[in-house]
C-alpha positions in Angstrom: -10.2 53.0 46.1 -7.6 56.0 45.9 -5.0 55.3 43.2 -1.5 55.0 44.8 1.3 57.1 42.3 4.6 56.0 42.0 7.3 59.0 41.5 9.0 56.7 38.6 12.0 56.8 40.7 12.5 53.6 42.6 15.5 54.7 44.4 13.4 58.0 45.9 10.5 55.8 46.7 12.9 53.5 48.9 14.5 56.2 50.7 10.8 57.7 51.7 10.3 54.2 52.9 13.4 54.0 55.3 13.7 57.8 56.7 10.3 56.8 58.5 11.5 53.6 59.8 14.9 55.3 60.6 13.6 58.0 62.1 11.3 55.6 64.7 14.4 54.1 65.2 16.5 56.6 66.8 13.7 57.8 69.1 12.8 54.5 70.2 16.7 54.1 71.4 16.7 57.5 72.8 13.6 56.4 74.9 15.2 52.8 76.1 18.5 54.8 77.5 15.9 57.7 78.8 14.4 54.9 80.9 17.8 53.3 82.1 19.0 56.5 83.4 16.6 58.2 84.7 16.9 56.4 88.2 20.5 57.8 88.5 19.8 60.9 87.4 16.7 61.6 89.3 18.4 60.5 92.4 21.4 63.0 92.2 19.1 65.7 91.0 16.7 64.7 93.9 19.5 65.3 96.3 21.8 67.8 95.3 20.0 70.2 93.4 16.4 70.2 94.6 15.8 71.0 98.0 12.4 70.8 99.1 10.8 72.7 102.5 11.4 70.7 105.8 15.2 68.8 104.3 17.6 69.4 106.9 21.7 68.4 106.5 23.6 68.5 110.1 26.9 69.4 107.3 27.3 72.3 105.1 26.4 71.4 101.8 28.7 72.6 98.8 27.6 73.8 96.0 30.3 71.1 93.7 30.0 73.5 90.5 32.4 76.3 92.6 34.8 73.5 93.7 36.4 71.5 90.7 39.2 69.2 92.0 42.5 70.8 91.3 45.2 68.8 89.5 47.5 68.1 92.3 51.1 65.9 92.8 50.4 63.1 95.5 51.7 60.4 96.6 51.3 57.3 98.7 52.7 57.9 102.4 53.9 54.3 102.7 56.1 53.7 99.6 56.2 57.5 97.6 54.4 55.9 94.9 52.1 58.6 93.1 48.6 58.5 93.8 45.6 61.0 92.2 42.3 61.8 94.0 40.3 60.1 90.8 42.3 56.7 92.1 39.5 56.1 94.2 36.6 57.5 92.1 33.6 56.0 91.6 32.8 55.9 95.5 32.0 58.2 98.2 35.1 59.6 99.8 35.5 61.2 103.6 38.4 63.2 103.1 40.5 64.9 106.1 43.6 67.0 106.0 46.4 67.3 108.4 49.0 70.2 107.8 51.3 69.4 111.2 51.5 65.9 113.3 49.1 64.2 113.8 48.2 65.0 117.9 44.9 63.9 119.8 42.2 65.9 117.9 44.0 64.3 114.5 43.4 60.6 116.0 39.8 60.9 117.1 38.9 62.6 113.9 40.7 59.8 112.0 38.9 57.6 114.1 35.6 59.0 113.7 35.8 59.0 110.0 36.3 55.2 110.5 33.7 54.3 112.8 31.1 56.7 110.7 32.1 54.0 107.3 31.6 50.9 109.5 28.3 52.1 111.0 27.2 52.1 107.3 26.8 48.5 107.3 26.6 46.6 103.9 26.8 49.9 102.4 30.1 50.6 104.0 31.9 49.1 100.8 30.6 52.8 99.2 32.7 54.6 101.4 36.7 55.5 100.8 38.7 57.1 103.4 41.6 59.4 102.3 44.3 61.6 104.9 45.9 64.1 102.6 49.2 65.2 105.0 50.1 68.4 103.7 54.0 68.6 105.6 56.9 65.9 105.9 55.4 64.5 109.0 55.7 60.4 108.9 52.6 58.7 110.8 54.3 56.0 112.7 53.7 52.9 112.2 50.5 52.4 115.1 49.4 55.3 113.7 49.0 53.8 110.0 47.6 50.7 111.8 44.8 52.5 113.7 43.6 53.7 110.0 44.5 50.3 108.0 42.3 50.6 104.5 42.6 54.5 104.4 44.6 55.8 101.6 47.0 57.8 103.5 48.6 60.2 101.0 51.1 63.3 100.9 50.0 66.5 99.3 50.6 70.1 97.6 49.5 72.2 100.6 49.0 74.9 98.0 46.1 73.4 95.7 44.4 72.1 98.8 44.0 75.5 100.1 42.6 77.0 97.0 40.2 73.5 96.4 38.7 73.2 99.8 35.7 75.7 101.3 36.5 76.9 104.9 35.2 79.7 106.9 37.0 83.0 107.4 40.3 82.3 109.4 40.1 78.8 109.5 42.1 76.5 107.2 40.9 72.9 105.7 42.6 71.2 109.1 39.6 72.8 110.8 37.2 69.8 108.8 37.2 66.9 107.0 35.2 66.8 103.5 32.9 64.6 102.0 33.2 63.6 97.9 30.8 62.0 95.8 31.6 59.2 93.3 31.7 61.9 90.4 34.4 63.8 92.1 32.1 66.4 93.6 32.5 68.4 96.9 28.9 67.8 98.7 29.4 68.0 102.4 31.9 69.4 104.8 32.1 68.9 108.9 34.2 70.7 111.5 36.2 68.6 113.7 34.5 67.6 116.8 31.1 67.3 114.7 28.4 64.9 116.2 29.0 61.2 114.9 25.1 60.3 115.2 24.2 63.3 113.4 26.9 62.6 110.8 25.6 59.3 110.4 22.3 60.2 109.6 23.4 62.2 106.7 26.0 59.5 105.2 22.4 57.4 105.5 20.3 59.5 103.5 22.7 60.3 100.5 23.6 56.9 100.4 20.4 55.6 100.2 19.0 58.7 97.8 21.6 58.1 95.3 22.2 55.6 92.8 25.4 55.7 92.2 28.9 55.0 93.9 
């Protein structure tokens, strides 16, 4: 039998006891919240950052890292309260802008965006729907009941400008945007887009991510 030495110093014999213990511990922690986030994490990673042959999106995707949201003054058309972007964070948001009245192309788009949340299903409750108006105009009052549930808000045109990706010569009017529930830019669509085609890709990143 191999004789087992004591250092004569109870005190370091303990604490060579508990480091070991200790140190199984904190791993064995790090591996239970490993597991518990991996399915988010994989998810988003899945979607936004790998992109494997044969993926197709009818939208531009954004690359979020190039479009941080700016810190803006808004406020609620309805009653002047102020209002932030983050209000509503947490879900997926559609987000249009109008920068003069809001005429024909204004309505169908405003009506597309709701038609593309309810065509979502049970996963509809996922989905915000914010109108940033970027001039004094006053939506009247069938207007704001066409879009009842859509945070209607008034906005900086100056920050939304810099924010929000367009093309050369167009301005952020031209589309309406599409946020993730961390605040992220991911998708943007011209006006006019195809609704079925639209769909399909509110479909898939709803149902490849695991969060919002």
């Amino acid at each position: 039998m191999t004789p087992q030495f004591s250092t004569g110093n109870p005190a370091a014999n303990e604490a060579g006891a508990i480091k070991p213990a200790s140190g199984r511990s904190r791993l064995t922690l790090f591996l239970v919240i490993a597991v518990c986030a991996a399915p988010v994490i994989l998810s988003y990673l899945s979607y936004y950052w790998i992109k494997p042959e044969g993926r197709t999106n009818y939208g531009t995707l954004l690359d979020a890292r190039l479009f941080p949201v700016p810190a803006m003054m808004l406020s609620r058309v309805e009653n002047n309260a102020p209002a932030q972007i983050q209000d509503t964070q947490g879900k997926w948001r559609m987000l249009m802008v109008t920068d003069a009245p809001c005429t024909r192309v204004c309505e169908e788009t405003l009506y597309q965006i709701r038609q593309l949340r309810l065509m979502q299903g049970k996963e509809q409750s996922r989905i915000e729907r914010i109108w940033l108006i970027t001039d004094q105009y006053q939506p009247p009052a069938v207007q704001l009941q066409a879009v009842a549930g859509m945070h209607v808000l008034r906005a900086e045109a100056a920050p939304l400008h810099q924010w929000l990706p367009v093309d050369a010569g167009k301005t952020p009017a031209m589309y309406w945007y599409l946020m993730d529930p961390l605040g992220n830019l991911v998708m943007r669509y011209p006006l006019g887009a195809d609704t079925v085609k639209i769909k399909k890709d509110l479909s898939k990143l709803l149902k490849a991510s695991g969060i919002g």
